[in-house]
C-alpha positions as CSV (number, residue, x, y, z in Angstrom):
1,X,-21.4,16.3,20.9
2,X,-19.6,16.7,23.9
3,X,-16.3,18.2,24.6
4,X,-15.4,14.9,26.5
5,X,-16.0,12.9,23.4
6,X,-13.9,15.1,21.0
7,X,-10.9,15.2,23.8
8,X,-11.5,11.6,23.7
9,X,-11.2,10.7,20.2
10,X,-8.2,13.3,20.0
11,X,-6.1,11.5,22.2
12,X,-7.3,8.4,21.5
13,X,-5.7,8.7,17.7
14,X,-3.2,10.4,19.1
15,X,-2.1,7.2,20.9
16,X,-3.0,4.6,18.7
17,X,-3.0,5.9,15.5
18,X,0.6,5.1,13.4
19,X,1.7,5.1,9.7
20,X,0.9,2.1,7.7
21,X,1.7,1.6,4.1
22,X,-0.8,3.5,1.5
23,X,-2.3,-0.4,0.6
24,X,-3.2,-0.8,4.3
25,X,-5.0,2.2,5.0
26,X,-8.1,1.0,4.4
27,X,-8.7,-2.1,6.9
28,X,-6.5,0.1,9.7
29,X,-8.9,2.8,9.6
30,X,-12.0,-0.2,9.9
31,X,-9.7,-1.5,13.1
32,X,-9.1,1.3,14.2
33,X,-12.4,2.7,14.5
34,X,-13.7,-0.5,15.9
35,X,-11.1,-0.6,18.7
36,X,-11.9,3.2,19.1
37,X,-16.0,2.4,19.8
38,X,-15.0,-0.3,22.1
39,X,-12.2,2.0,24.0
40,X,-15.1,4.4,23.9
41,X,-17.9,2.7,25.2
42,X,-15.5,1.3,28.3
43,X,-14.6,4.8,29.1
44,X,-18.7,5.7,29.0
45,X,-18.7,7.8,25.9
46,X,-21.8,7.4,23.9
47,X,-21.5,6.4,20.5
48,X,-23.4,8.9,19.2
49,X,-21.4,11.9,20.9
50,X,-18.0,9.6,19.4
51,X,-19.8,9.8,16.1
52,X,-20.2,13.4,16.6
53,X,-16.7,14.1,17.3
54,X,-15.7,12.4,14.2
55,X,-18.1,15.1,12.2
56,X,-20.3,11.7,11.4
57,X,-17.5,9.5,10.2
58,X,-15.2,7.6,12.4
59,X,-13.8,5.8,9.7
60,X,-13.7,8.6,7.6
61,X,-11.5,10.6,11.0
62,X,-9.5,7.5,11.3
63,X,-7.9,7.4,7.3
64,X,-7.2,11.5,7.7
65,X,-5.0,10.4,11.4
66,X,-3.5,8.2,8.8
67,X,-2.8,10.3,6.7
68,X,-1.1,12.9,9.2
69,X,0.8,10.1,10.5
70,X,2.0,9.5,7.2
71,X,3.1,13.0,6.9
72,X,4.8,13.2,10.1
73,X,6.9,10.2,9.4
74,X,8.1,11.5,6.1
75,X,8.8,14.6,7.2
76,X,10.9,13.2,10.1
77,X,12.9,10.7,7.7
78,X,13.4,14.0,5.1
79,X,15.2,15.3,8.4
């Protein structure tokens, strides 16, 4: 793996990755690593450094960002 793959996918779900309800989490993690594989292959990343990143599971990365995202909304609405 690369460092330029794992910056990549870092900001990458940092930018596109946003709370969902708990029944959608799912499909949005598929989408989400789909759009991410495109985004990375136009930006020249290989998939197999992306997949790297992702500790072998993009979709798996994807539902944790989710998750975080879930977390981060609730604790700013418990503000």
């Amino acid at each position: 793996m690369t460092d330029r793959a794992l910056e990549f996918l870092d900001y990458w779900e940092a930018e596109h990755v946003e709370a969902v309800p708990p029944r959608d989490k799912g499909r949005e993690a598929v989408r989400l690593a789909d759009a991410c594989r495109e985004d990375a292959i136009r930006a020249g990343i290989s998939l197999v450094d992306l997949q790297r990143a992702a500790k072998g599971n993009l979709v798996q990365s994807m539902l944790e960002a989710l998750e975080a995202a879930s977390k981060r909304k609730d604790e700013e609405a418990a503000k």
